[in-house]
C-alpha positions as CSV (number, residue, x, y, z in Angstrom):
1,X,-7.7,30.9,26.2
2,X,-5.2,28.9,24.6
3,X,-4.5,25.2,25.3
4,X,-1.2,23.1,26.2
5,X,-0.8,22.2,22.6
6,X,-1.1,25.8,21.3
7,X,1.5,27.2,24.1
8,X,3.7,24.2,24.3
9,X,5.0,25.9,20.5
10,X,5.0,29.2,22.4
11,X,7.5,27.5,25.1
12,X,9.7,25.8,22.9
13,X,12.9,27.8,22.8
14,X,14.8,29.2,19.7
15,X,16.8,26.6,19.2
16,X,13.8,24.1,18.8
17,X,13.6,23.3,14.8
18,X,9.8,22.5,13.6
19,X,10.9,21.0,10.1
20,X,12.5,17.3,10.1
21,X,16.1,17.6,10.1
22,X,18.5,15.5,8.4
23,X,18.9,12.8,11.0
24,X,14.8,12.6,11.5
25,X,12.7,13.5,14.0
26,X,12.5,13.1,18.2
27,X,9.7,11.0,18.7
28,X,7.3,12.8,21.1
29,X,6.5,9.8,23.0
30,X,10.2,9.8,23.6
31,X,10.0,13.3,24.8
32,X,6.3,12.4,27.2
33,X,8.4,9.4,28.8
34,X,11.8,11.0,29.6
35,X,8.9,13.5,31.9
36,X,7.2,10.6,32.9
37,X,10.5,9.5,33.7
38,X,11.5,12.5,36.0
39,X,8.8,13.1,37.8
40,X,9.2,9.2,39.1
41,X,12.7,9.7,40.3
42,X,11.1,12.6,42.6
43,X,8.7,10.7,44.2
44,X,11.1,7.8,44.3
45,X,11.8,7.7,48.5
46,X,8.3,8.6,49.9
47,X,7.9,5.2,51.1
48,X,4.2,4.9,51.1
49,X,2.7,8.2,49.8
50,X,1.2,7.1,46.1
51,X,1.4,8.8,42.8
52,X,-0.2,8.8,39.8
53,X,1.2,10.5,36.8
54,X,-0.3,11.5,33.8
55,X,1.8,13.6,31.4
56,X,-0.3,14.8,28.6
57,X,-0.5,14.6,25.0
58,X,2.3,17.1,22.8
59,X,0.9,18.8,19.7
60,X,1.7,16.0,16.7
61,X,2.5,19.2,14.4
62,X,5.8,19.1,16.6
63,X,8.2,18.0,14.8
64,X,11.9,18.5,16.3
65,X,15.4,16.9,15.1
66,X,16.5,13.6,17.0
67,X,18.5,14.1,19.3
68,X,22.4,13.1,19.4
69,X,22.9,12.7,22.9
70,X,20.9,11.5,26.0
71,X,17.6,14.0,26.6
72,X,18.2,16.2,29.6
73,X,15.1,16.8,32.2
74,X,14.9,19.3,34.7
75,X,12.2,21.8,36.9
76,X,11.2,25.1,35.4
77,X,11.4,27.6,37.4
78,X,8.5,28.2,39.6
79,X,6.9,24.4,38.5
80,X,4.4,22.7,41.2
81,X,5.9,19.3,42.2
82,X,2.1,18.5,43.0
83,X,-1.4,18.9,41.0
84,X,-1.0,20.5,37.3
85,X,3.0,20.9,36.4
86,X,5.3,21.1,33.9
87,X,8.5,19.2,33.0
88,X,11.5,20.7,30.8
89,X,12.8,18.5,28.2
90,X,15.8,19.5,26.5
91,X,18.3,18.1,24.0
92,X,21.9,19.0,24.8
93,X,23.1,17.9,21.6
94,X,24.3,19.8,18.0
95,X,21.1,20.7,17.3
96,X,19.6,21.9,21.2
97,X,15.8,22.5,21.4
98,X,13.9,22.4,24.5
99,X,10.5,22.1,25.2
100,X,8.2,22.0,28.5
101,X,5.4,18.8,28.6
102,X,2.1,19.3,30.7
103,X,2.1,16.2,33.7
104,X,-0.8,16.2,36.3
105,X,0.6,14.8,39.6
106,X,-1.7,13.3,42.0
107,X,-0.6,12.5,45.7
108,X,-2.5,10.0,46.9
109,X,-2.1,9.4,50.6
110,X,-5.0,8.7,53.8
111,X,-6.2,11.5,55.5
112,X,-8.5,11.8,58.0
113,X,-12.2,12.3,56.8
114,X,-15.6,12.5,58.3
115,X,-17.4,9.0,58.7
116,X,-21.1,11.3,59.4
117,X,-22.1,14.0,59.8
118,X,-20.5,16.6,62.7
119,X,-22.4,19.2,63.5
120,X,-20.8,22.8,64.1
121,X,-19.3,22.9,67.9
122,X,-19.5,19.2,68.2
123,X,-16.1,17.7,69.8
124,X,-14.6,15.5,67.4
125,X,-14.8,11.5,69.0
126,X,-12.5,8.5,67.4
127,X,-16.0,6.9,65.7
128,X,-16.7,10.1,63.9
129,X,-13.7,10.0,61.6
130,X,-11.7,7.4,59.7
131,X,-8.7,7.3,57.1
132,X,-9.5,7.3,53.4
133,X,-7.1,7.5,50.3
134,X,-7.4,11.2,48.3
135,X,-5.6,13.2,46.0
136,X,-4.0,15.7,48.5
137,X,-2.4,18.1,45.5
138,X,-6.2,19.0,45.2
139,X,-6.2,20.0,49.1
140,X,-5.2,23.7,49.3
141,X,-6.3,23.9,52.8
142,X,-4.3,20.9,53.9
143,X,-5.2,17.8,55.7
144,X,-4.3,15.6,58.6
145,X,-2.8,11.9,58.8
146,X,-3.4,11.3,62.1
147,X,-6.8,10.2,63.8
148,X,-5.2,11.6,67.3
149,X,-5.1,15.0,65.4
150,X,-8.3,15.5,65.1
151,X,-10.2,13.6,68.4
152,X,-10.9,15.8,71.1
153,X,-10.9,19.1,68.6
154,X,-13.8,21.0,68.2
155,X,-15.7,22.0,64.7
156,X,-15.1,25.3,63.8
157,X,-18.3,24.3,60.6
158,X,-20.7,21.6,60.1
159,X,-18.8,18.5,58.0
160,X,-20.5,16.2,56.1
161,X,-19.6,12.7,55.9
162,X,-17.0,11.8,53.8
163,X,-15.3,15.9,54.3
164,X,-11.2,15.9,54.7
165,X,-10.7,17.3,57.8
166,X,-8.3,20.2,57.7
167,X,-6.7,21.7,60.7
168,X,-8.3,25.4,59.9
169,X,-11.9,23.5,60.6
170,X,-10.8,22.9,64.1
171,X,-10.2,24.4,66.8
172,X,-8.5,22.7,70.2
173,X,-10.9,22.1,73.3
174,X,-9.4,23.6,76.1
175,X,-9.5,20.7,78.9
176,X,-8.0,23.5,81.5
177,X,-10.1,26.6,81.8
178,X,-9.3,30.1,83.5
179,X,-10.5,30.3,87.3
180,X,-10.7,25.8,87.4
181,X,-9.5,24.5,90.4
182,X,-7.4,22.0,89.0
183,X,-4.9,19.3,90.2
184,X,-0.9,19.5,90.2
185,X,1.3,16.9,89.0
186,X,5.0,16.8,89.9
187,X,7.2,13.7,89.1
188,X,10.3,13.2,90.2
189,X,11.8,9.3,89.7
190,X,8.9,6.9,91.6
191,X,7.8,9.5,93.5
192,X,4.5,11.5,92.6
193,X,3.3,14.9,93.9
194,X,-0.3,16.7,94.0
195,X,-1.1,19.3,94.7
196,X,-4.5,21.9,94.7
197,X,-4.3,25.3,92.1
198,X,-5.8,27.8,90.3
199,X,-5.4,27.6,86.3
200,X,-5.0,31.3,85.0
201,X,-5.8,30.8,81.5
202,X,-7.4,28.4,79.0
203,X,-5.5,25.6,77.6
204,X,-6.0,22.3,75.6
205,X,-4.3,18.9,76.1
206,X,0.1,19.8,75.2
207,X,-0.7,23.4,76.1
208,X,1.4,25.4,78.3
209,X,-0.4,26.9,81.0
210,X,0.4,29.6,84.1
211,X,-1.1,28.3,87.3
212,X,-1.4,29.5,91.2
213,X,-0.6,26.8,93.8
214,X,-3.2,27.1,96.6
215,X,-0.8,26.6,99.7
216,X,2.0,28.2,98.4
217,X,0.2,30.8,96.1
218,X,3.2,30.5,93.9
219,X,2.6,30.6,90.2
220,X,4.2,28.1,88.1
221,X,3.6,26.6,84.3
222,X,2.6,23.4,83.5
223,X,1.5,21.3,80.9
224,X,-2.2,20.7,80.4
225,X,-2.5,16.8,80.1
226,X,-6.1,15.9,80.8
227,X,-9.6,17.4,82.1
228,X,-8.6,19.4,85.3
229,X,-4.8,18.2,85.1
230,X,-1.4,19.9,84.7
231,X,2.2,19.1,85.1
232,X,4.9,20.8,85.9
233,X,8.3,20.1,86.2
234,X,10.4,19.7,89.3
């Protein structure tokens, strides 16, 4: 299989030259920091999200005639803005070349991760998981941000300690559950109104669920908000 160095020659375009020209030669580290350079400006306004860039080396055999006006950047199309990427270079000037420069992007943000061990089934509790800094460009099955996210889900699979927890591994405990006799909540202003029903379906905590009032036998839906709890709107 070929390496960068090997298909960066491939990528260069026709009007690259390979032989010094008469007003010398484009430094390649020139080339590696106008990348460097664009990737930054993308990442500019994430606030706190981290990255570390590393564009890689260029073949030294490259040899390509200075350019005569500012290098030009831009995204191939199809490029990854995270994980392994590519960046176009290109001179604009009287002698145009263009060439593409490898950059690894790593995304560096907390996620939630597993402080021990959780066994398959177990219901996810606030001391079984804490935030820790990773590389999420290397997460292809995503990740959460949020603690809140994750406590009170089940485990779809056993997680060692220090797993990222992604949402695909969890699956929501239903706090309302078909057949429960369960409580509902009405609010209107100061005032507060119970009453006795029958949930008829499953549903976790910000789930919408159908239920029977007992006196009334009207069906209504509500809002599962805790064990045995639903509220509806008046």
């Amino acid at each position: 299989m070929q390496g960068w160095p090997e298909r960066l020659a491939a990528f260069a375009l026709a009007g690259a030259t390979l032989t010094a020209a008469a007003a010398g030669t484009q430094p390649l580290a020139e080339i590696r920091a106008a990348a460097r350079a664009h990737v930054a400006r993308l990442y500019a306004t994430e606030g706190a999200v981290r990255h570390e860039i590393a564009v890689q080396r260029l073949d030294p055999r490259l040899r390509l005639a200075r350019c005569d006006r500012p290098l030009e950047t831009f995204d191939p199309p199809g490029a990854r803005r995270h994980g392994n990427t590519v960046v176009g270079v290109r001179c604009p000037g009287a002698s145009p070349w263009t060439v593409y420069v490898p950059v690894r992007v790593a995304v560096i943000r907390p996620v939630v991760v597993t402080r021990r061990p959780v066994p398959r089934g177990a219901v996810l509790a606030r001391e079984d998981l804490e935030l820790r800094e990773r590389d999420t460009a290397t997460l292809p099955l995503g990740y959460l941000t949020r603690l809140e996210a994750a406590v009170g889900q089940r485990a779809r699979r056993a997680l060692p300690a220090g797993a990222v927890v992604a949402p695909g591994a969890l699956e929501r405990t239903p706090v309302v559950r078909r057949g429960q006799r369960v409580i509902l909540l009405a609010r209107t202003g100061t005032v507060e109104v119970r009453a006795a029903a029958v949930a008829l379906s499953d549903a976790a905590v910000g789930e919408r669920v159908a239920v029977r009032n007992l006196r009334s036998q009207r069906v209504v839906e509500g809002v599962a908000v805790r064990e045995g709890v639903v509220r509806v709107a008046l």
